[in-house]
C-alpha angles and dihedrals in degrees: 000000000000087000097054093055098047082060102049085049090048085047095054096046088049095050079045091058098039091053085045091056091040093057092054096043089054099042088045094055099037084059113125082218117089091213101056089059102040090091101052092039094056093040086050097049086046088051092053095043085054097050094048092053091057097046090054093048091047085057106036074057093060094044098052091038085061101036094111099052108083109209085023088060095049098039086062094037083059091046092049088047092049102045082048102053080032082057100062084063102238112218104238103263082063120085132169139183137201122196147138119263101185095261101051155347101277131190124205127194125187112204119206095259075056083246100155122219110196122187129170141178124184117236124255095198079238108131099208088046099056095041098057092045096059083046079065095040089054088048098052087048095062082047100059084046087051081048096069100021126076133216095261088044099253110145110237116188127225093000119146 
């Protein structure tokens, strides 16, 4: 019993802190001074890098740990790919694919106007290499997005 209690207290104190943190985070960046905001700025950028580079070694991992394993490699090759190209938040008359074709790892996108882009590498079973494929992959798929939307988020169809 005693136990349940210290840590609903422990929780409390930290939710108390958190929402501490958060105020001034928020206060220091709505700031109309540059200064003020320059700290939590840089922390959070620091945070997110940080984030991001353990996600991509947490999948480069995975990649390699299943590198000798035909079908197992390109299964989470296909599933890096996906949660990359999932990740840039598609509006809904967009729609894209990733699969094996037998040949290669290709990625389909549907634009609203249902106008398809393909494009396809073939593995090398290197786990840098195909990473960073599916990193240009995921490039070139926010192009052709940028393609038909405009800066003030009008869709545009057709344009290049």
């Amino acid at each position: 019993m005693k136990n349940k209690i210290r840590t609903r207290l422990d929780q409390e104190r930290e939710n108390k802190k958190a929402v501490g943190i958060f105020e001034e985070k928020l206060e220091a960046t709505g700031q109309e001074s540059d200064k003020k905001a320059v700290k939590w700025v840089k922390e959070e950028q620091k945070e997110r890098e940080k984030k991001e580079k353990e996600i991509e070694a947490v999948k480069k991992e995975i990649l390699e740990n299943t590198r000798k394993k035909n079908n197992l490699y390109l299964n989470s090759l296909i599933k890096c790919l996906y949660g990359m190209v999932f990740e840039l938040e598609w509006p809904k008359e967009f729609d894209f694919g990733v699969w094996h074709d037998g040949k290669g790892i290709v990625l389909a996108i549907k634009d609203k106007e249902k106008k398809i882009y393909k494009r396809a590498f073939k593995p090398s079973f290197n786990t840098e290499y195909d990473y960073n494929a599916c990193e240009r992959f995921t490039v070139w798929a926010e192009g052709i997005y940028s393609l038909t939307v405009q800066d003030n988020g009008i869709w545009t169809p057709g344009k290049k």
